[in-house]
PyMOL commands that place a pseudoatom at each C-alpha (Angstrom):
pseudoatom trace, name=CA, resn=UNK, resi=1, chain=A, elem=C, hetatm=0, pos=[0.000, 0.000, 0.000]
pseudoatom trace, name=CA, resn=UNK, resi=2, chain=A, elem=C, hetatm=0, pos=[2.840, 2.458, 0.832]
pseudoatom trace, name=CA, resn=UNK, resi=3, chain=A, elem=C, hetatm=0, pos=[4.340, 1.658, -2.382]
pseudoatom trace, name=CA, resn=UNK, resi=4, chain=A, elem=C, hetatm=0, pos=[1.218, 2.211, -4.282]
pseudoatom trace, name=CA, resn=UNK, resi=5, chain=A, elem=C, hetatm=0, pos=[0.978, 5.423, -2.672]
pseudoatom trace, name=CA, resn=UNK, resi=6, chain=A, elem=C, hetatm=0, pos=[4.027, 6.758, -3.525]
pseudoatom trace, name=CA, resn=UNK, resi=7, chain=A, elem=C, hetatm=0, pos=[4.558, 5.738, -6.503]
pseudoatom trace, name=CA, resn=UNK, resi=8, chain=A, elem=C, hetatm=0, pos=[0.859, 6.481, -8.026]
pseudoatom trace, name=CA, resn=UNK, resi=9, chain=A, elem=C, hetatm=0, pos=[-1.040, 7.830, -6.107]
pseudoatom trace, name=CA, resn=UNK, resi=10, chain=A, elem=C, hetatm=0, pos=[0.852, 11.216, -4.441]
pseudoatom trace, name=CA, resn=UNK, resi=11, chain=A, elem=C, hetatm=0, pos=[2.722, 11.724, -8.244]
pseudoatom trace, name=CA, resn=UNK, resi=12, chain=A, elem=C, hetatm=0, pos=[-1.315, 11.766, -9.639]
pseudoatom trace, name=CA, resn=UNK, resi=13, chain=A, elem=C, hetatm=0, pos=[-2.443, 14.117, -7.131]
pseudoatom trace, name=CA, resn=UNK, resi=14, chain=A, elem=C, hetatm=0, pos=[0.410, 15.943, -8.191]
pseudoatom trace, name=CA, resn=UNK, resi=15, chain=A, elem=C, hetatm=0, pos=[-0.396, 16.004, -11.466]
pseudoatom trace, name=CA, resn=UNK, resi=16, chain=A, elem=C, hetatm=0, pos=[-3.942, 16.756, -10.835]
pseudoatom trace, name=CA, resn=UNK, resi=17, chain=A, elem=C, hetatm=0, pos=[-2.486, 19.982, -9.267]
pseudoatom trace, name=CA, resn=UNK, resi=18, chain=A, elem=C, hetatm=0, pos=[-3.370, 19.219, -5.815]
pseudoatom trace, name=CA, resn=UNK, resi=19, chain=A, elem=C, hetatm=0, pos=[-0.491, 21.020, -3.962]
pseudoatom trace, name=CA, resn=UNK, resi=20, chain=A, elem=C, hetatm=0, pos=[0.443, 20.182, -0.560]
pseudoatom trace, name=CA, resn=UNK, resi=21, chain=A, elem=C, hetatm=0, pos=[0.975, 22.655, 1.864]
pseudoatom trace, name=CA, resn=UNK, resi=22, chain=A, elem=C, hetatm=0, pos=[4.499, 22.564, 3.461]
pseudoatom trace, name=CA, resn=UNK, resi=23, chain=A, elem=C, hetatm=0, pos=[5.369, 18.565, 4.528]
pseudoatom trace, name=CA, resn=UNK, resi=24, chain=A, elem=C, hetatm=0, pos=[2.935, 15.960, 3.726]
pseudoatom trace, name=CA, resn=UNK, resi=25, chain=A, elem=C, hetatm=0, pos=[2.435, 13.212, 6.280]
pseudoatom trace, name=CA, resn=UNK, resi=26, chain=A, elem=C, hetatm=0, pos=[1.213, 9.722, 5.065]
pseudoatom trace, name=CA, resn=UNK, resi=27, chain=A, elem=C, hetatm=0, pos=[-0.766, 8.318, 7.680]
pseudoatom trace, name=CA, resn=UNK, resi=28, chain=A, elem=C, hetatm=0, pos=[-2.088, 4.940, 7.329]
pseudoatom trace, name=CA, resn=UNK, resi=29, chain=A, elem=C, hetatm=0, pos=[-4.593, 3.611, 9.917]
pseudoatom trace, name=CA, resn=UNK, resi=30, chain=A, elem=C, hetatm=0, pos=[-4.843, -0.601, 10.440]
pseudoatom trace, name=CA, resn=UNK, resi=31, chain=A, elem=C, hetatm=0, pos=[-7.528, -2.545, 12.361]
pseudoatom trace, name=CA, resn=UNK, resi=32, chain=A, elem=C, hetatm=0, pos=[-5.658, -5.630, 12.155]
pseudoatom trace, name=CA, resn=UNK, resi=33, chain=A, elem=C, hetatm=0, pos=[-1.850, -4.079, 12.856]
pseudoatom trace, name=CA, resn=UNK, resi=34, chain=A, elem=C, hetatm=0, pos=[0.867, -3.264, 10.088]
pseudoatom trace, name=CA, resn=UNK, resi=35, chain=A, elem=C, hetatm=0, pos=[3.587, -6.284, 8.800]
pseudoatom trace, name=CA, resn=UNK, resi=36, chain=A, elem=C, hetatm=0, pos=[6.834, -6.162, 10.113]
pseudoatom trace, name=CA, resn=UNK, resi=37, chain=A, elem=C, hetatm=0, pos=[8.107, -4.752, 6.901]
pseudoatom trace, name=CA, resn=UNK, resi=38, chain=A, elem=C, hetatm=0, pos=[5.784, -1.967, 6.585]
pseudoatom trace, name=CA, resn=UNK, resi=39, chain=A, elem=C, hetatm=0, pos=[6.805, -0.774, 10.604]
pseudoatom trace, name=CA, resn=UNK, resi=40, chain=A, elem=C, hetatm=0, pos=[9.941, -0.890, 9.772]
pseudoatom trace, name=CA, resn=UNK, resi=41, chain=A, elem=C, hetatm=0, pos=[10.036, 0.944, 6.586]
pseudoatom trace, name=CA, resn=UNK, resi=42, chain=A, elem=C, hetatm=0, pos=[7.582, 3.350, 8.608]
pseudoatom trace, name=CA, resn=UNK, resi=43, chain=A, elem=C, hetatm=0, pos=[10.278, 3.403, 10.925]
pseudoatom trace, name=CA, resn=UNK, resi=44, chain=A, elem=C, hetatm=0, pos=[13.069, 5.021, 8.061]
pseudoatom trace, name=CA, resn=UNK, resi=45, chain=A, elem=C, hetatm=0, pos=[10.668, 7.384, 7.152]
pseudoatom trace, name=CA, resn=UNK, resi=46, chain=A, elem=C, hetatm=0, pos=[9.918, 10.615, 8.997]
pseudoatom trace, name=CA, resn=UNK, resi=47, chain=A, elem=C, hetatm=0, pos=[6.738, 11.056, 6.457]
pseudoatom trace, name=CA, resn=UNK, resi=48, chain=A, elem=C, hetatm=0, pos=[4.587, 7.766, 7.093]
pseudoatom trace, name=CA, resn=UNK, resi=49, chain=A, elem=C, hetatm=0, pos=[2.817, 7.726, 10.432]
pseudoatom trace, name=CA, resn=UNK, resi=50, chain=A, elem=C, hetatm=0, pos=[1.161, 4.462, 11.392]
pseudoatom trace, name=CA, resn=UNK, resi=51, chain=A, elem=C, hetatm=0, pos=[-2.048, 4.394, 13.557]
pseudoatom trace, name=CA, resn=UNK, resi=52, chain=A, elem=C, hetatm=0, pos=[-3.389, 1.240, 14.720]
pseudoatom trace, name=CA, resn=UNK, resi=53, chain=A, elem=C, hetatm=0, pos=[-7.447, 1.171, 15.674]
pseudoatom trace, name=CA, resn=UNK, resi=54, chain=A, elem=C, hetatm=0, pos=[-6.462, 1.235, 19.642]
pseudoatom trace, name=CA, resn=UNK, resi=55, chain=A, elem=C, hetatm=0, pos=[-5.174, 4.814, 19.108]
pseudoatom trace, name=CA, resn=UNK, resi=56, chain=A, elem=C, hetatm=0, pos=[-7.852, 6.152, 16.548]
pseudoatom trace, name=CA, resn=UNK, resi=57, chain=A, elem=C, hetatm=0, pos=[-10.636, 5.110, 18.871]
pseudoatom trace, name=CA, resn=UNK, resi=58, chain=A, elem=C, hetatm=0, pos=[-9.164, 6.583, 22.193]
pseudoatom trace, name=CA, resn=UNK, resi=59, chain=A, elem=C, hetatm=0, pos=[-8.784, 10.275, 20.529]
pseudoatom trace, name=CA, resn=UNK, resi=60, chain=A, elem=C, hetatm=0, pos=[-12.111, 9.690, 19.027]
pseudoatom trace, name=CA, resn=UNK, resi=61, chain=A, elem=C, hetatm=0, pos=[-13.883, 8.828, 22.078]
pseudoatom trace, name=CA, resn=UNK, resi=62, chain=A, elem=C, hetatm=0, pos=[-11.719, 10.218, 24.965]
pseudoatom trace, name=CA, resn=UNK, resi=63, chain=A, elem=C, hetatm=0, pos=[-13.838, 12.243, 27.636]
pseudoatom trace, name=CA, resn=UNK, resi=64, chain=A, elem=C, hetatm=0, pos=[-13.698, 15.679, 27.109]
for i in range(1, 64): cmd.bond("trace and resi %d" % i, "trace and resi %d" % (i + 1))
show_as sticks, trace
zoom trace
């Protein structure tokens, strides 16, 4: 998926004009947890931010 994105998908939006404003973060959100090769290439890359369900929920639903 994180090869798809980079390599398609960000150069289309690109091309479509879309312009990003400053750095772009990728953030990809799992249900079911990330492999161990997509954490660790997350892990290289200061631009990919991975958010499993457990943390998506809790800032959803936290108490205000």
């Amino acid at each position: 998926m994180l090869a798809y994105l980079d390599s398609y998908k960000i150069p289309a939006m690109r091309q479509a004009g879309l312009r990003f404003a400053g750095d772009h973060v990728i953030a990809l959100f799992s249900r079911s947890g990330f492999s161990e090769a997509l954490v660790e290439v997350a892990g290289r890359r200061d631009d990919v931010r991975l958010v499993p369900l457990s943390e998506f929920v809790a800032d959803v639903i936290a108490p205000a």
